[in-house]
C-alpha positions as CSV (number, residue, x, y, z in Angstrom):
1,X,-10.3,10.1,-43.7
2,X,-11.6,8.4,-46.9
3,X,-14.7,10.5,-48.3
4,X,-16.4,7.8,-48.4
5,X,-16.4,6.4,-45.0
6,X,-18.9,7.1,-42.1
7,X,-18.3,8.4,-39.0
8,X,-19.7,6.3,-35.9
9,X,-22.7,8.2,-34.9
10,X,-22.5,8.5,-30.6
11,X,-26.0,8.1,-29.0
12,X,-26.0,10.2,-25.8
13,X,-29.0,9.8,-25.2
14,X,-28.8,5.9,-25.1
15,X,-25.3,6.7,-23.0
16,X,-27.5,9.2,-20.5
17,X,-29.9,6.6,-19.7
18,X,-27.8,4.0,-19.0
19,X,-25.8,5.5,-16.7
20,X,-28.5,7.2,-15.1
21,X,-30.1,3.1,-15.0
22,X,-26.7,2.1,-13.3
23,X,-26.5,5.4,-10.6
24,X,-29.7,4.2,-9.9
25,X,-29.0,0.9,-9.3
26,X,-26.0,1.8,-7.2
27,X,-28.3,4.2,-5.4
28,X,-30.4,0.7,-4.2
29,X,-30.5,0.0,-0.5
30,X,-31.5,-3.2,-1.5
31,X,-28.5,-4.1,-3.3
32,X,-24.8,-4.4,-1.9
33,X,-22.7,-2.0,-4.4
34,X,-18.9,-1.2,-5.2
35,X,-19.2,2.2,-7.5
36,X,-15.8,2.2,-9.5
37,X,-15.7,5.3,-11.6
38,X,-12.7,8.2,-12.4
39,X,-13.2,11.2,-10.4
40,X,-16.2,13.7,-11.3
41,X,-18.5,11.0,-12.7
42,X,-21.1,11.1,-9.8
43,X,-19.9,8.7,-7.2
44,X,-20.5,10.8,-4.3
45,X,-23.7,12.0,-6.2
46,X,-25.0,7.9,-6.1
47,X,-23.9,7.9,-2.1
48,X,-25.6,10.8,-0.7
49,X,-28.6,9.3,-2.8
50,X,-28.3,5.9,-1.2
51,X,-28.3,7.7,1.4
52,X,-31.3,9.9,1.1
53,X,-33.1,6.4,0.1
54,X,-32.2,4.8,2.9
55,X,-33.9,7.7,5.1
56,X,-36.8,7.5,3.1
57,X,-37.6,3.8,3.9
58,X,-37.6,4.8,7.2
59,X,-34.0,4.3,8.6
60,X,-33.1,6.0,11.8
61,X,-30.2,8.6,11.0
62,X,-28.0,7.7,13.3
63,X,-27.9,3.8,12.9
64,X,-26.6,4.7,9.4
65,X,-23.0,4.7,9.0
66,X,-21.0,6.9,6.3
67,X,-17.2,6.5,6.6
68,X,-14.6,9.2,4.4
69,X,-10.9,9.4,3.7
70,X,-10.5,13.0,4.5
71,X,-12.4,15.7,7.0
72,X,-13.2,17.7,3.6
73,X,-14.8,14.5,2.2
74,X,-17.6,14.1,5.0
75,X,-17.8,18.3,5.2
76,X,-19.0,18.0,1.9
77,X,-20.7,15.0,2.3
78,X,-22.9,16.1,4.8
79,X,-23.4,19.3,3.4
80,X,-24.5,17.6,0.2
81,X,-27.2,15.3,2.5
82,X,-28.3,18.3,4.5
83,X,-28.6,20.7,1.6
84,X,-31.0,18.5,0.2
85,X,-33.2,17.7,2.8
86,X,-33.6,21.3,3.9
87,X,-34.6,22.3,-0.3
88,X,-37.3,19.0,0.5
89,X,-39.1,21.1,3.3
90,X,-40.1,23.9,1.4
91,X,-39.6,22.5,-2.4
92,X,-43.0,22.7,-4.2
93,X,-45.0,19.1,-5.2
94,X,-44.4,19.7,-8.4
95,X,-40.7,20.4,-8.3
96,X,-40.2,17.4,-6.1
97,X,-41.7,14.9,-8.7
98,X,-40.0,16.4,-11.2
99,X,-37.9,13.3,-12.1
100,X,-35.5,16.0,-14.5
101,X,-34.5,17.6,-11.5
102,X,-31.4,15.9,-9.8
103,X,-32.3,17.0,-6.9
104,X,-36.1,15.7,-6.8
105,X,-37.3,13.6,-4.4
106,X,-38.6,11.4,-8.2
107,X,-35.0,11.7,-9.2
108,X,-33.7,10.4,-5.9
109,X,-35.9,7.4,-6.0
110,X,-36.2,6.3,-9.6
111,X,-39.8,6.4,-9.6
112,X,-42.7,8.8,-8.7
113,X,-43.1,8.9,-4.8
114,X,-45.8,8.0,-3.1
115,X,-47.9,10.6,-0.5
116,X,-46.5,9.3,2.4
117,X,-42.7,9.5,0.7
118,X,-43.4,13.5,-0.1
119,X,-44.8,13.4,3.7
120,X,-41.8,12.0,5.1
121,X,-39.2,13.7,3.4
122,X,-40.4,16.7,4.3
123,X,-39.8,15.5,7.7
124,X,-36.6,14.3,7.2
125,X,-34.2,17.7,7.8
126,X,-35.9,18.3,11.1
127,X,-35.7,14.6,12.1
128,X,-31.5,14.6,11.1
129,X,-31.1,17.7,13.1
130,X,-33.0,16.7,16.1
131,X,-31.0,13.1,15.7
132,X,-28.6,13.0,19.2
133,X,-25.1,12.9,17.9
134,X,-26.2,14.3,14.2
135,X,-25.8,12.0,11.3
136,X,-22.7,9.8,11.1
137,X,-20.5,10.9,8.3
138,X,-17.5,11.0,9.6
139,X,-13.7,9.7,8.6
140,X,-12.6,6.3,9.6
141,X,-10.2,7.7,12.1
142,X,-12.8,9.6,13.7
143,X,-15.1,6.6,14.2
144,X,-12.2,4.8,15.7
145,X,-11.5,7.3,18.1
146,X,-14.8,7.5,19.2
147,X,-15.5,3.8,19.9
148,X,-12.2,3.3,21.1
149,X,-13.7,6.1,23.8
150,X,-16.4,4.2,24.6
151,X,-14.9,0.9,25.2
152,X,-11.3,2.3,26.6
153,X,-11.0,-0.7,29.3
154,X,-12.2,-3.2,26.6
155,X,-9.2,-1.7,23.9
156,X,-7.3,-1.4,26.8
157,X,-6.3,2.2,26.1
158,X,-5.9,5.9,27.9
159,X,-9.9,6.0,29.3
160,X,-8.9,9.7,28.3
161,X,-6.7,9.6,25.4
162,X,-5.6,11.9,23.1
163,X,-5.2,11.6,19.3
164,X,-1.6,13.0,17.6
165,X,-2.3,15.0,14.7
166,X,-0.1,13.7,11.7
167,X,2.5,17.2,12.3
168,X,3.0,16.6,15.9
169,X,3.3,12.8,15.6
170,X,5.4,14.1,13.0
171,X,7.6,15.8,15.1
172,X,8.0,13.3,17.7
173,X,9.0,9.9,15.7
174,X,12.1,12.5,13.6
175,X,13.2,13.6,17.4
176,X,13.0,9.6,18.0
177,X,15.3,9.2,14.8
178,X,17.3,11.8,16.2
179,X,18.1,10.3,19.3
180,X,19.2,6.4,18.0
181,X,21.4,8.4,15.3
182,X,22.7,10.4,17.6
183,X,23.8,7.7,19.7
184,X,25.1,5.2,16.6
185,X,27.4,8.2,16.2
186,X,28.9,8.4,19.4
187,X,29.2,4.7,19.8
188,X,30.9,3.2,16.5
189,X,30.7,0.0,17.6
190,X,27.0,0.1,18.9
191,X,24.5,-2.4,17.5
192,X,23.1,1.0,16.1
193,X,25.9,2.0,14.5
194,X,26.6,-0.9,12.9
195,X,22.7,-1.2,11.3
196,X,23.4,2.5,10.2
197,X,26.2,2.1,8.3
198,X,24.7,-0.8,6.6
199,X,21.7,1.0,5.9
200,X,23.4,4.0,4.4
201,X,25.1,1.9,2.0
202,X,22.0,1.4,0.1
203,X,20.4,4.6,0.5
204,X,21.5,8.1,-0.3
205,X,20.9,11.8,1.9
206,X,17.8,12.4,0.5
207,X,16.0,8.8,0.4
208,X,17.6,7.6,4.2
209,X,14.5,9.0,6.5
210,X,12.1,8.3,3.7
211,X,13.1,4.7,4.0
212,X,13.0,4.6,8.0
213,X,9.9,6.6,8.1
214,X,8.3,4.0,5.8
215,X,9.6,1.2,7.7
216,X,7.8,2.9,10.7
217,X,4.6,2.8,9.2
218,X,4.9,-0.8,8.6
219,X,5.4,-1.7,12.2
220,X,2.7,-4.0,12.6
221,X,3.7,-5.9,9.5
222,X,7.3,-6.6,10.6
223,X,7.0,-6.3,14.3
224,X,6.3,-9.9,15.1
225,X,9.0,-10.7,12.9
226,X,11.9,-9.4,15.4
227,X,10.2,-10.2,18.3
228,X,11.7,-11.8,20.9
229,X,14.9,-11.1,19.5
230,X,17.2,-10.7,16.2
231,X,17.8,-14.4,15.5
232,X,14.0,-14.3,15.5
233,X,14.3,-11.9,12.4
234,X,16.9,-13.7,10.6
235,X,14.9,-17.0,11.2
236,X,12.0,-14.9,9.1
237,X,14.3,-13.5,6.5
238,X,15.4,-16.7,5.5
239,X,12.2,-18.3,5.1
240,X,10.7,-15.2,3.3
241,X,13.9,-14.8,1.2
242,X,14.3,-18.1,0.1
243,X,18.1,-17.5,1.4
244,X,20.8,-20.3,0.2
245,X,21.8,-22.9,3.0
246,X,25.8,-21.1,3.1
247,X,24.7,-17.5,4.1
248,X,28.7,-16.0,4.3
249,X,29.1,-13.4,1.8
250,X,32.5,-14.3,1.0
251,X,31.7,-17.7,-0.1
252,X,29.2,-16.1,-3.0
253,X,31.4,-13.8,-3.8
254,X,33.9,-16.4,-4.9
255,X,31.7,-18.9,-6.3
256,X,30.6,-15.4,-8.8
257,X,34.3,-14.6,-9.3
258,X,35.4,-18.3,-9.9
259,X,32.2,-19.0,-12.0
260,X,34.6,-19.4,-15.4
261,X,37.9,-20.9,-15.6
262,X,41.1,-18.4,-16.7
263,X,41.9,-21.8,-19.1
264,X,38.5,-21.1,-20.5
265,X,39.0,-17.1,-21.1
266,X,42.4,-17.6,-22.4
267,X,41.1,-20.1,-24.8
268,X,37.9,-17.9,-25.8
269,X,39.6,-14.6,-26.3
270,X,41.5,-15.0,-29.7
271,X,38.9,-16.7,-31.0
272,X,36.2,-14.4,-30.1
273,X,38.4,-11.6,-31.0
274,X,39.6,-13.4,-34.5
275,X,36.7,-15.2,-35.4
276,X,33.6,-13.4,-34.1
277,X,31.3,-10.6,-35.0
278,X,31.4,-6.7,-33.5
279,X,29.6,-8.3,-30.3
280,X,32.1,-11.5,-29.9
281,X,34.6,-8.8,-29.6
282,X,32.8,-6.7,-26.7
283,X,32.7,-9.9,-25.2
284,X,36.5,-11.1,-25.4
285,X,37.3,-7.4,-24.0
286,X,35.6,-8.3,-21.0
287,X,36.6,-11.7,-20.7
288,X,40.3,-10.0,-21.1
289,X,39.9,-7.7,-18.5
290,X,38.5,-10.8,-16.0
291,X,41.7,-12.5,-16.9
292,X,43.8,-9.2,-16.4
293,X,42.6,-7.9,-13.2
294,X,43.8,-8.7,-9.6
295,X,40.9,-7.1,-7.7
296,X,37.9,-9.7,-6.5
297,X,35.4,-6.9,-7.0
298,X,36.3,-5.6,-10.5
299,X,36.7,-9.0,-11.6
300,X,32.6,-9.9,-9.9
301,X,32.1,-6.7,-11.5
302,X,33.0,-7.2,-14.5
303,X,31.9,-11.0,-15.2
304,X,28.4,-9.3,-14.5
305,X,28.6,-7.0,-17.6
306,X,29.6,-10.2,-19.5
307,X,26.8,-12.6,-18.6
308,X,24.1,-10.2,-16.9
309,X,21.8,-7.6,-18.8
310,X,21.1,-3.6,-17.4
311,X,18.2,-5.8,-15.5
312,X,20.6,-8.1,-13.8
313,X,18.8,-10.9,-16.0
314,X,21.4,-13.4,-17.6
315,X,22.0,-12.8,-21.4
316,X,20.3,-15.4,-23.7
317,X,22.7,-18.0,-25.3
318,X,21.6,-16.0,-28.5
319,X,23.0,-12.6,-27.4
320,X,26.1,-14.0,-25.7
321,X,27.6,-16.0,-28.3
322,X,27.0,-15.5,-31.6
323,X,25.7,-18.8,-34.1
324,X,29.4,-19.3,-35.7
325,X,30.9,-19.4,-32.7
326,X,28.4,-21.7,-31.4
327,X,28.9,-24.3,-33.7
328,X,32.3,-24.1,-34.5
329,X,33.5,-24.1,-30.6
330,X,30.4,-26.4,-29.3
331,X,32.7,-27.4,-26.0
332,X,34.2,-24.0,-25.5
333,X,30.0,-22.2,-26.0
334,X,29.1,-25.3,-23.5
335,X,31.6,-24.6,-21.0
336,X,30.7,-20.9,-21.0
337,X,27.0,-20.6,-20.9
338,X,27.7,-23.3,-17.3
339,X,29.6,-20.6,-16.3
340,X,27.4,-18.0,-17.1
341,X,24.6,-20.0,-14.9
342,X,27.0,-20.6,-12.2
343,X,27.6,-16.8,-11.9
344,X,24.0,-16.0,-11.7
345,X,23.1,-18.7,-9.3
346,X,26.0,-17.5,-7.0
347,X,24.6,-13.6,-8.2
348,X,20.8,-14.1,-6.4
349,X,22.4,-16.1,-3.7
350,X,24.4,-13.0,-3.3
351,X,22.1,-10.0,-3.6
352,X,19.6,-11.8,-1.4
353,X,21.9,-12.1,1.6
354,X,22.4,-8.4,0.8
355,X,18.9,-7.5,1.0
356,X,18.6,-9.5,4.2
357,X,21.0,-7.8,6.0
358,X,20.0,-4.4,5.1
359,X,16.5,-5.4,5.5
360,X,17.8,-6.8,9.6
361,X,19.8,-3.6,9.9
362,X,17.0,-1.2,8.7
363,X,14.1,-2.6,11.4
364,X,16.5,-2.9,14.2
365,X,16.9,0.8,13.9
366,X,13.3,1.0,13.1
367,X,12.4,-1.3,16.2
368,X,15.0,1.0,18.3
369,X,13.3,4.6,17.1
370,X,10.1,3.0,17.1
371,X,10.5,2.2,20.9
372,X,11.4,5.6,22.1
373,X,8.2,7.5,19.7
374,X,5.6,4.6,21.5
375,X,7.3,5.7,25.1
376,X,6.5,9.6,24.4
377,X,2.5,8.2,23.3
378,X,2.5,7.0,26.6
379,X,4.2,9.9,28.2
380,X,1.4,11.7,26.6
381,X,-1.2,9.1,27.4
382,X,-1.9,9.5,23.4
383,X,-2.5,7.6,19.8
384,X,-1.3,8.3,16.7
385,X,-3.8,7.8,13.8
386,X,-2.1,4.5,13.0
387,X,-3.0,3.5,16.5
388,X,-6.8,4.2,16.7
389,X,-6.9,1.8,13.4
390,X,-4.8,-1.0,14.7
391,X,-6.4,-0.9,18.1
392,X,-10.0,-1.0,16.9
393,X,-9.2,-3.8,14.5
394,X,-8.1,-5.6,17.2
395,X,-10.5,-4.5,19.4
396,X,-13.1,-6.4,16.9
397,X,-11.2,-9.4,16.3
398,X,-9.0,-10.8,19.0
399,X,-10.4,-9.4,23.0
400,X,-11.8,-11.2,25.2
401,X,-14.7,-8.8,24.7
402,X,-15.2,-8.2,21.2
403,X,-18.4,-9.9,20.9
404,X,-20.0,-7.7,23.8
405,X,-18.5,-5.2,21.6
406,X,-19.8,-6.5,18.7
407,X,-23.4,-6.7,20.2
408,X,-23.7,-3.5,21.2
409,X,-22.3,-1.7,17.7
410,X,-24.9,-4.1,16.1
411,X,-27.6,-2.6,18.4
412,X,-26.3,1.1,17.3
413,X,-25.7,0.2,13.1
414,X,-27.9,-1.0,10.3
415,X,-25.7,0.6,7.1
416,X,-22.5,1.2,6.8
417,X,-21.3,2.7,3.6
418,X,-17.7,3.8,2.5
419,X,-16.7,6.6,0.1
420,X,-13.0,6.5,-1.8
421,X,-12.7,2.5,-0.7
422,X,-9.6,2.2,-3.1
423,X,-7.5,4.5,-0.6
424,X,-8.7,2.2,2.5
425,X,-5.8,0.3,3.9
426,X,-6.6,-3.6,5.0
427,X,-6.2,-2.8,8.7
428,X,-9.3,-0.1,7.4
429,X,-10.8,-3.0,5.9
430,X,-10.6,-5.1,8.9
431,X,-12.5,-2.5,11.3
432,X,-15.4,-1.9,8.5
433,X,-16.0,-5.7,7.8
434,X,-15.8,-6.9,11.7
């Protein structure tokens, strides 16, 4: 560092206030708030405190709402709003206007409370406690469950369901996956069979029930696409693939390998390999061993290291010819760089008849495993976790009765307010904003 420079001079107190402006703000029943922050900067802190504030203007406890990702979440959660209260009954006057104190009733607030704000939250442990049901902080799975008990006809759902814990569920959809692998491998020819072998091909040991079990989890994304049947799902594919109007394989395969005539190569070669640079000479050894080879594959293979980058992106007229040999062959660089397109039209037109296939392949396994894990739910007249989500959104949004539903939750909820929202999935979403 130069002697002579300065170094900036950090203001923490200027940085204390205003973030103890914006907590505070965040902290505002009044206001609507998204708190984005990295870990450990207080954003529980400003919830319970919203919280707290919300009880103090004389909210009912149980018509408040707070919804976490995990069990441990709304453990501490409520532990945080419970530990406060109970320091409230017995905390001296003093202490609770103490606005250095974070736990203050002046710190909670902002301001100096009032007589009848010391009054009431003094008040406020015994009135939680005595509050039927206790205080809502609770995980958005539990919430689910528990309106999907109260309205079983209207969810149309086990009156008396159970809920899968993620091991068991677990347990059931891999002896699921058991069963339809078990069966493609006794019956080689079985539509099973078939999708497996396909979906092997682009997956190895160790990624193959990572990829199924993922597809699982999607079910009510892709469901409706293979319903009523498989023509249904190509029908999708090729609309959400953009997939050419010729969808044979073979045909890509030889528009790639046929992309550049063997007049053309024969043509390029010695001049590449007499007249170009170190580069124009990796090129005419491809070129050479396109015109060489009598295996379809090797030469698609090949023509791809030629005109297609690491990325499978095609080379840049710049990188695949080099200036001289631009402008002294003009026709033969023309020709070339057609062919070059040609092959990577044909190459996309390919690999996305791949991926739809191994995409079809993959959820008619899924759809098949998936069938036999929803039979043993019903078996056990039980939901998965995934369930109690997907039949409360729905529950919300499309019955007959959601806006009896509706009503009555309205009747039972004034605040609703969401810890870790950035790990809330849109079906989540869906449920909290109905």
């Amino acid at each position: 560092m130069n002697k002579h420079s300065v170094e900036p001079i950090v203001d923490l107190t200027k940085i204390y206030e205003q973030t103890t402006t914006s907590q505070a703000n965040a902290a505002d029943p009044k206001t609507s708030a998204f708190v984005s922050a990295n870990a450990g900067t207080g954003k529980t802190y400003i919830l319970v405190n919203r919280v707290l504030r919300l009880l103090l203007r004389g909210n009912e406890p149980h018509k408040i709402l707070c919804l976490t990702f995990t069990k441990a979440a709304a453990a501490e959660m409520e532990n945080r709003l419970f530990e406060t209260l109970a320091k409230w009954v017995t905390m001296p006057t003093d202490e609770l206007l103490d606005e250095e104190n974070n736990e203050s009733l002046a710190k909670v607030l902002g301001c100096e409370p009032s007589t009848q704000e010391i009054e009431l939250a003094r008040r406020l442990f015994a009135k939680s406690i005595e509050t039927p049901g206790g205080m809502k902080v609770q995980t958005i799975h539990s919430f689910c469950e528990k309106l999907l008990q109260r309205f079983p006809l209207e969810a149309e759902v086990p009156p008396h369901f159970k809920v899968l814990d993620e091991t068991v569920a677990s347990d059931i959809l891999k002896h699921a996956m058991d069963q339809v692998l078990t069966k493609a491998l006794k019956n080689p020819q079985s539509e099973e069979s078939l999708a497996l072998g396909k979906v092997i091909s682009f997956s190895n040991d160790s990624q193959f029930e990572s990829l199924v079990l993922n597809a699982l989890r999607q079910k009510s994304i892709w469901g409706p696409l293979i319903a009523p049947n498989t023509n249904a799902l190509i029908a999708s594919l090729v609309t959400l693939l953009q997939l050419p109007e010729n969808q044979s394989l073979p045909h890509w395969q030889e528009k790639m390998a046929t992309s550049v005539d063997d007049e053309l190569i024969k043509s390029l070669v010695p001049i590449l390999n007499d007249e170009g640079s170190k580069r124009d000479q990796g090129l005419a050894k491809k070129l050479d061993e396109v015109l060489q080879t009598k295996s379809l594959e090797h030469r698609i293979r090949t023509l791809q290291k030629a005109f297609l980058t690491d990325k499978n992106e095609p080379r840049s007229e710049k990188t695949l010819l080099t200036k001289a040999i631009k402008e002294n062959y003009p026709a033969l660089a023309s020709q070339l760089f057609r062919g070059q397109g040609s092959y990577y039209e044909a190459f996309i037109a390919h690999e996305s008849l791949m991926v739809a296939d191994a995409t079809k392949s993959l959820l008619i396994l899924a759809d098949k495993i998936i069938t036999l894990y929803e039979q043993q739910k019903r078996i056990r007249a039980a939901l998965d976790y995934q369930d109690l989500i997907e039949k409360t959104a729905d529950l919300l949004s499309s019955r007959q009765n959601t806006s009896w539903v509706l009503y009555k939750l309205d009747q039972g909820l004034d605040h609703i307010l969401v810890e870790e929202a950035q790990d809330t999935s849109p079906e989540q979403w869906q449920v909290i904003t109905s």
